[in-house]
Rosetta silent file (secondary structure, phi, psi, omega in degrees, C-alpha in Angstrom):
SEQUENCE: XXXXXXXXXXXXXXXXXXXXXXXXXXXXXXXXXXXXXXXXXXXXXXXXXXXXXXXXXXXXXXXXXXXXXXXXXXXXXXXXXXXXXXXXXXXXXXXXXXXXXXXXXXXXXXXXXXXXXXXXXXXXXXXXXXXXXXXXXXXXXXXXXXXXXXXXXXXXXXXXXXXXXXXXXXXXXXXXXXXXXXXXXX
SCORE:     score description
SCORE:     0.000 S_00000001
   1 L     0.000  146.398 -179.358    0.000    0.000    0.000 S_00000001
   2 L   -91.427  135.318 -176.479    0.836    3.381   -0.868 S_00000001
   3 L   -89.608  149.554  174.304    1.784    6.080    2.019 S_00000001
   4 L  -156.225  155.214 -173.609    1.085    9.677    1.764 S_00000001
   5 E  -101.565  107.671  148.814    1.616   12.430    3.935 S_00000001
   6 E   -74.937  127.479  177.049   -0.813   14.793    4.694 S_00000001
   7 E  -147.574  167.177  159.522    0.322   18.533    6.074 S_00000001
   8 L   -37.923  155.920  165.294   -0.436   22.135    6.358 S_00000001
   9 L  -121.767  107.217 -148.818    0.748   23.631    3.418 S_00000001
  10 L  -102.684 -165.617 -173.551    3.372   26.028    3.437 S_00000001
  11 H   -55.609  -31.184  172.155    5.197   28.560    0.970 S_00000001
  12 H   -15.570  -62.857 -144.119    7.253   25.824   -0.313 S_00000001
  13 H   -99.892   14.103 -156.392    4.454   23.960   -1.845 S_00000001
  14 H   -89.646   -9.087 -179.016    2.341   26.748   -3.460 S_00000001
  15 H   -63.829  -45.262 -165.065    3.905   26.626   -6.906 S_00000001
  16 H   -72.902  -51.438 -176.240    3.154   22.625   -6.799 S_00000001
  17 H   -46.037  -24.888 -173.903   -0.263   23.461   -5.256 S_00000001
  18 H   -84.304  -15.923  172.102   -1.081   26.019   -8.286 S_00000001
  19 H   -79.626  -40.192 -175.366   -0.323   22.867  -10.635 S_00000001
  20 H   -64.199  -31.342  169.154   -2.074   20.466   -9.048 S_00000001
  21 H   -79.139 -109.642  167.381   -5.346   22.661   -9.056 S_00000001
  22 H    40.741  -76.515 -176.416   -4.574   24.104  -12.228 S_00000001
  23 H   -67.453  -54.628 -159.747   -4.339   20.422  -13.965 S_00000001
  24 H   -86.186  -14.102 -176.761   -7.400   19.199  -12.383 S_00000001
  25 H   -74.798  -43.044  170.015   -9.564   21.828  -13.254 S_00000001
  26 H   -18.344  -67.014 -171.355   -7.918   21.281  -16.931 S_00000001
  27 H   -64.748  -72.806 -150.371   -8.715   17.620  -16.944 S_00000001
  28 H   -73.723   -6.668 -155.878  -11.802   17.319  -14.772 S_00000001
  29 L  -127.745   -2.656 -174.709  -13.683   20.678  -16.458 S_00000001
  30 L   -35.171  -43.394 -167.031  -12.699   20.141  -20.416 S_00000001
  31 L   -96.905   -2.074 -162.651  -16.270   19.400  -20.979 S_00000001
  32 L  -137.736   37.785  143.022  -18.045   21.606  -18.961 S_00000001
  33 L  -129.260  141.909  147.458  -16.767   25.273  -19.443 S_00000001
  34 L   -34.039  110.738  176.010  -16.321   27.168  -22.875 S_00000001
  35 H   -42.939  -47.715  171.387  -12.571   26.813  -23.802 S_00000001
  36 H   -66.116   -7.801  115.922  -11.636   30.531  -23.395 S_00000001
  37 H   -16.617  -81.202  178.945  -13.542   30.333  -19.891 S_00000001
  38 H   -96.060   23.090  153.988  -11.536   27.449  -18.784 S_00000001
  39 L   -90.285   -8.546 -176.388   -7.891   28.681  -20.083 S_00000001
  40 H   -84.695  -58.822  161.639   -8.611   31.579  -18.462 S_00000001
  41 H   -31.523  -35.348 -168.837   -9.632   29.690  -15.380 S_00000001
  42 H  -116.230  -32.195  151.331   -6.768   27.311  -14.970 S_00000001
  43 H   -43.372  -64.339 -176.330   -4.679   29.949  -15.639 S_00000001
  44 H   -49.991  -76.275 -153.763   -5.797   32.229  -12.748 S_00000001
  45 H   -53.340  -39.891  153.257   -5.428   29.087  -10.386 S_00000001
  46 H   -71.343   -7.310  150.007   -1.864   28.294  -11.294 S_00000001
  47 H   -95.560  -11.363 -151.548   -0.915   32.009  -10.193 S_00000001
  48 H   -64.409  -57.445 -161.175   -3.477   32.313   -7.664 S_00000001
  49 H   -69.313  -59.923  176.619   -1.157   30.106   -5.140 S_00000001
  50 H   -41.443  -28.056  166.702    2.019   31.908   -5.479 S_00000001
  51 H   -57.624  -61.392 -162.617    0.197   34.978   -4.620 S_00000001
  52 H   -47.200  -57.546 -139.929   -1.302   33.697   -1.532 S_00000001
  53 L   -95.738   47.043 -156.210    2.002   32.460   -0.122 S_00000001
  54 L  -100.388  148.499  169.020    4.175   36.142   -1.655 S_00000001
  55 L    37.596   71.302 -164.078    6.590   36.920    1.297 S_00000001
  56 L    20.656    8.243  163.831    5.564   34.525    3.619 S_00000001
  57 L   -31.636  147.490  136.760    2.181   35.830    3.538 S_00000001
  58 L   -75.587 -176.559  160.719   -0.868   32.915    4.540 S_00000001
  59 L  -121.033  146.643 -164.375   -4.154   32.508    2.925 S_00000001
  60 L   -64.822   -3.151  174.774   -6.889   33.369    4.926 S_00000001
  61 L  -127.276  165.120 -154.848   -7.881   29.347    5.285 S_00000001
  62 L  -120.154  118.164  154.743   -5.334   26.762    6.379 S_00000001
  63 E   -78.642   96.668 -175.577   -4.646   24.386    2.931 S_00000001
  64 E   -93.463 -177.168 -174.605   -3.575   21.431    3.671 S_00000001
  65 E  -148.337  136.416  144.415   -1.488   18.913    0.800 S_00000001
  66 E   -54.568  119.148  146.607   -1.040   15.145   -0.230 S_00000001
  67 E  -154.258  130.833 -129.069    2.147   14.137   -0.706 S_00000001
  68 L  -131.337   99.315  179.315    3.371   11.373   -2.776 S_00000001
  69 L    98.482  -17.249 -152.135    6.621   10.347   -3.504 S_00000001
  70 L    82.924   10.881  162.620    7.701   13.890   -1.922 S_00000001
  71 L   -89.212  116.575 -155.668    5.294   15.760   -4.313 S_00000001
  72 E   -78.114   77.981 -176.459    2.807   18.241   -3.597 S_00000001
  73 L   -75.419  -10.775 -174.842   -0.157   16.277   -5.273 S_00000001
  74 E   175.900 -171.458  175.193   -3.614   18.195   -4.198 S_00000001
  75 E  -171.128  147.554  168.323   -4.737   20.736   -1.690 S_00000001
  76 E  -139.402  117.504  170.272   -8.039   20.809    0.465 S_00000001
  77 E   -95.705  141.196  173.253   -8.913   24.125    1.988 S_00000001
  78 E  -150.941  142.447  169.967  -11.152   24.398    4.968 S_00000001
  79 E  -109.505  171.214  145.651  -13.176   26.605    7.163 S_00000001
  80 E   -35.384  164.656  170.914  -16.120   27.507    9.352 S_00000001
  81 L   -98.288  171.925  178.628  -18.959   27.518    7.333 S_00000001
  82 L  -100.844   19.251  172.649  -20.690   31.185    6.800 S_00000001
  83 L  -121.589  -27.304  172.724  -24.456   29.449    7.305 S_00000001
  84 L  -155.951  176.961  167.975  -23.733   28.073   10.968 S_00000001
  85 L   -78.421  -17.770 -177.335  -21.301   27.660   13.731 S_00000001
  86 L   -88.835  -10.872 -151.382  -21.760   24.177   13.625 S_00000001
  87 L  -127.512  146.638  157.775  -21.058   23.182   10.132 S_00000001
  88 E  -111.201 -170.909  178.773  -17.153   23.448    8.314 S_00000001
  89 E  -156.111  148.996 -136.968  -16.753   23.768    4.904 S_00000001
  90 E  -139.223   98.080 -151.599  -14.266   22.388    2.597 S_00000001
  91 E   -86.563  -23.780 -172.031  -13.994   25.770    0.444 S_00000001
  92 E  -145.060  119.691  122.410  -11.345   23.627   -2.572 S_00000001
  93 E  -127.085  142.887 -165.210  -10.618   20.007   -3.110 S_00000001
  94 E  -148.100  172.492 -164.356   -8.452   19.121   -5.707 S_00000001
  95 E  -161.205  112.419  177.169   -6.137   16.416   -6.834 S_00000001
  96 L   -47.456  119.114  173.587   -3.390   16.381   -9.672 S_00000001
  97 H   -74.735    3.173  164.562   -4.840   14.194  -12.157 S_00000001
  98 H   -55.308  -19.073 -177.474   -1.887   12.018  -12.420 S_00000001
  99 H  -116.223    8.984  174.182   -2.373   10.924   -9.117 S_00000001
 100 L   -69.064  123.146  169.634   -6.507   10.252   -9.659 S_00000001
 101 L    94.602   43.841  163.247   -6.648    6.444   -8.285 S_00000001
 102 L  -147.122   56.885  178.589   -3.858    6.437   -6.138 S_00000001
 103 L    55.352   -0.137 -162.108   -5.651    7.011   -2.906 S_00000001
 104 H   -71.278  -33.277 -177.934   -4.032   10.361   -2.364 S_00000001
 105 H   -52.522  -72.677 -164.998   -7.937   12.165   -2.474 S_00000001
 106 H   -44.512  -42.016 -166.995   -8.915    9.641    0.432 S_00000001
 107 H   -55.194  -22.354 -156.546   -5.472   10.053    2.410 S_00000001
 108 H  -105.954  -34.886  178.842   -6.633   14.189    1.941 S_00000001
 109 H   -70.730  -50.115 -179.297  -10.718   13.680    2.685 S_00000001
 110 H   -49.719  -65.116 -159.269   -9.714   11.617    6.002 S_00000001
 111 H   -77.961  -27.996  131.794   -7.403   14.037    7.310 S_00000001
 112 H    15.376  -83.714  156.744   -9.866   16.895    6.204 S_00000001
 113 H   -45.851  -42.956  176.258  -12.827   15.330    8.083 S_00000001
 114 H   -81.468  -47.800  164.945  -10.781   14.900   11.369 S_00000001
 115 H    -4.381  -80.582  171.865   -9.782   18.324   11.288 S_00000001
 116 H   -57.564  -51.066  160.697  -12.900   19.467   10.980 S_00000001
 117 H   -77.454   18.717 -156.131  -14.120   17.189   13.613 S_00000001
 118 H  -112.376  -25.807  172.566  -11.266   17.549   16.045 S_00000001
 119 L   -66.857    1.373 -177.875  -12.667   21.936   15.876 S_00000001
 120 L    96.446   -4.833 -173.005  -16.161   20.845   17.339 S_00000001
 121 L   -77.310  149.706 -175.769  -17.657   20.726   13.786 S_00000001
 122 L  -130.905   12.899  169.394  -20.481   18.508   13.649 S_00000001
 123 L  -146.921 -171.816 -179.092  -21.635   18.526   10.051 S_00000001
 124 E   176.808  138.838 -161.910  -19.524   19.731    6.988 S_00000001
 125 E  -132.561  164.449  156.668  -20.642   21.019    3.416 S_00000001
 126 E  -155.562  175.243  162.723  -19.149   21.856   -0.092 S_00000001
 127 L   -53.871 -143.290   -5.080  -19.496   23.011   -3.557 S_00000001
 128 L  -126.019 -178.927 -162.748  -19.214   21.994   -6.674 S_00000001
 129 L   -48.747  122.049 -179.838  -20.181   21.699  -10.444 S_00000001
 130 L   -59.949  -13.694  171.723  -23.312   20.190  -10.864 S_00000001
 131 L   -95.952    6.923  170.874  -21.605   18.327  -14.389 S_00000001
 132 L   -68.941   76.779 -162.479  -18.569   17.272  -11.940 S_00000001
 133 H   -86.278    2.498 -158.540  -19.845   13.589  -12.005 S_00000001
 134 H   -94.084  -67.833 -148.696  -16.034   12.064  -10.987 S_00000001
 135 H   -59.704  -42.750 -156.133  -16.360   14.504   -8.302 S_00000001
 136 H   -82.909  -39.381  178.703  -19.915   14.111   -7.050 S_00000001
 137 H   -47.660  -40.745  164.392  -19.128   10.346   -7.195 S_00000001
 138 H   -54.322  -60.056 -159.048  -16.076   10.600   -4.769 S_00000001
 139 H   -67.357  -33.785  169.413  -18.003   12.808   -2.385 S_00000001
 140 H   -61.525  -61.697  162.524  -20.903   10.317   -2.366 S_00000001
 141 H   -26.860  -60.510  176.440  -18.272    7.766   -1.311 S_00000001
 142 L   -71.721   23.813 -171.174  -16.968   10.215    1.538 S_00000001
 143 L    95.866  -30.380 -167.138  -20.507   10.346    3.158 S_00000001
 144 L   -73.501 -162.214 -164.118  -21.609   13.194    1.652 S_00000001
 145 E  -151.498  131.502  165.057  -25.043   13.801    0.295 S_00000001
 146 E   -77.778  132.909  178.192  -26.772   16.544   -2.483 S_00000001
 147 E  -100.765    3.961  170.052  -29.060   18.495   -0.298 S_00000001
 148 E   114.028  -14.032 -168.374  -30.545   20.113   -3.107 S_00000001
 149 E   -71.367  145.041  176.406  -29.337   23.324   -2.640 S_00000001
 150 E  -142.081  179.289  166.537  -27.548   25.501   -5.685 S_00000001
 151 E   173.536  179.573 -170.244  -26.466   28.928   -6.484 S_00000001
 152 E  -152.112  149.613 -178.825  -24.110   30.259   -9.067 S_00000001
 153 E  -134.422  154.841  166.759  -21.019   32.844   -8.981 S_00000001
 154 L   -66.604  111.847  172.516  -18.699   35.018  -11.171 S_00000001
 155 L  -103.630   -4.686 -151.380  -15.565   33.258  -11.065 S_00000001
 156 L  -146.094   62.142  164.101  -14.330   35.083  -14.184 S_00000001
 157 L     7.127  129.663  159.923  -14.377   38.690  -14.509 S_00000001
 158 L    88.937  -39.183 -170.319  -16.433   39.049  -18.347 S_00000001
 159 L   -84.566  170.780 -170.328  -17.913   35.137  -18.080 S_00000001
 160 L   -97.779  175.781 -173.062  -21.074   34.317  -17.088 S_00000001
 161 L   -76.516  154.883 -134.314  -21.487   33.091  -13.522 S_00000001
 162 E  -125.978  133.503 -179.131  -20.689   29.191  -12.597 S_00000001
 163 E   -96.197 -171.923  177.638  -23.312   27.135  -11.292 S_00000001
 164 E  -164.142  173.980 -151.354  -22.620   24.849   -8.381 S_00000001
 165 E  -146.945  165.645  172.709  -24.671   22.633   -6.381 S_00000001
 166 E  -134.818  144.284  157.712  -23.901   21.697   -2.656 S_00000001
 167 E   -90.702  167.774  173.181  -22.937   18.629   -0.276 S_00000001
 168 E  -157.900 -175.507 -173.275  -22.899   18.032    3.258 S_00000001
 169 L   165.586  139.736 -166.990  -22.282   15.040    5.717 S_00000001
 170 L   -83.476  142.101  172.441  -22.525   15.045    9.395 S_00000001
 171 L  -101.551  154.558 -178.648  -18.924   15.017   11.473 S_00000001
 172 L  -151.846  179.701  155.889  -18.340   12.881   14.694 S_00000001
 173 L   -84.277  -13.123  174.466  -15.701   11.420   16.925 S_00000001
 174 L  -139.616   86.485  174.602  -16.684    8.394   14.503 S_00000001
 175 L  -101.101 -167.768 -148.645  -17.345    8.812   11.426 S_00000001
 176 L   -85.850  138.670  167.177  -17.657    6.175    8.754 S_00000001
 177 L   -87.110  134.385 -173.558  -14.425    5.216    7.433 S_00000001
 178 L  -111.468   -0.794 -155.777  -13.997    4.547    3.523 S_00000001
 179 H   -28.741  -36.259  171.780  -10.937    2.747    2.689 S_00000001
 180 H   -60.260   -5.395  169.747  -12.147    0.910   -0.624 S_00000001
 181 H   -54.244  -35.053 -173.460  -11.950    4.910   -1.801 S_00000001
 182 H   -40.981  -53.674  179.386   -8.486    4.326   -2.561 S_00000001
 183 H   -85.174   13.349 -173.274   -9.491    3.279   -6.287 S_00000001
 184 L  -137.947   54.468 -174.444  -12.299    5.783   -6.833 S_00000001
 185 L  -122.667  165.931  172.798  -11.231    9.388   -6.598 S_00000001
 186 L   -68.602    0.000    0.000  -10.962   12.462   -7.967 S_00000001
């Protein structure tokens, strides 16, 4: 079995972190944005992380990273949620796809999830594309659920706004463990 390290992510990593986001939006979004949309898009994302991290500078949410082999491989950012005190919210996950299937998403959703449950959170929601089906499938995997809920945002100065659809799953001191994830990821 393959090991991976989950950590905080520091200044180090944000160049590998702007590829690995970058790449997956590339891959996983080919079909579901307007090319000039998503070069613009995957663009922004590979400078976005060198920004955050300019002069030791943070990002206002703590990013954690997979890493595999000694490679910076994904990123999951997470926060309170802005709808309760009770709920976090897992504002990016994302996973180089070269590394789709090699467990590194679960190794990054576990340690995620304890986070989030080791702050007192007792539920925990996200985002995404309502045409992500790789994505929604993984999430489905992790527990989550669609609660029905949508809304849509300007991610792209000029573009039209992106819809997105939301998940959630309840947090615990025990929540369901997934290991068979390893071959089913994002």
């Amino acid at each position: 079995m393959v090991g991976f390290e989950v950590r905080l992510a520091t200044e180090a990593d944000a160049v590998a972190i702007g590829i690995a986001h970058s790449e997956a939006w590339r891959v996983a979004y080919v079909d579901l944005f307007p090319p000039d949309f998503l070069a613009k898009a995957v663009a922004e994302r590979l400078r976005r992380w060198p920004l955050a991290y300019a002069r030791g500078a943070q990002p206002a949410h703590p990013t954690y990273v997979p890493v595999l082999d000694g490679k910076v491989v994904g990123l999951s950012t997470i926060r309170p949620s802005m709808v309760s005190s009770k709920t976090g919210e897992i504002l990016g996950f994302y996973l180089h796809p070269e590394a789709w299937g090699s467990g590194a998403a679960w190794a990054l959703m576990q340690h995620s999830l304890e986070l989030l449950s080791a702050d007192g959170f007792t539920g925990v929601h996200l985002w995404t594309h309502p045409g992500a089906h790789r994505a929604h499938s993984f999430y489905l995997k992790a527990g989550f659920a669609p609660t029905g809920k949508a809304r849509s945002g300007v991610m792209i100065s000029g573009f039209d706004p992106v819809p997105t659809v939301e998940f959630f799953r309840a947090l615990g001191p025990s929540y369901p463990q997934k290991p068979e994830l390893a071959n089913s990821e994002t």
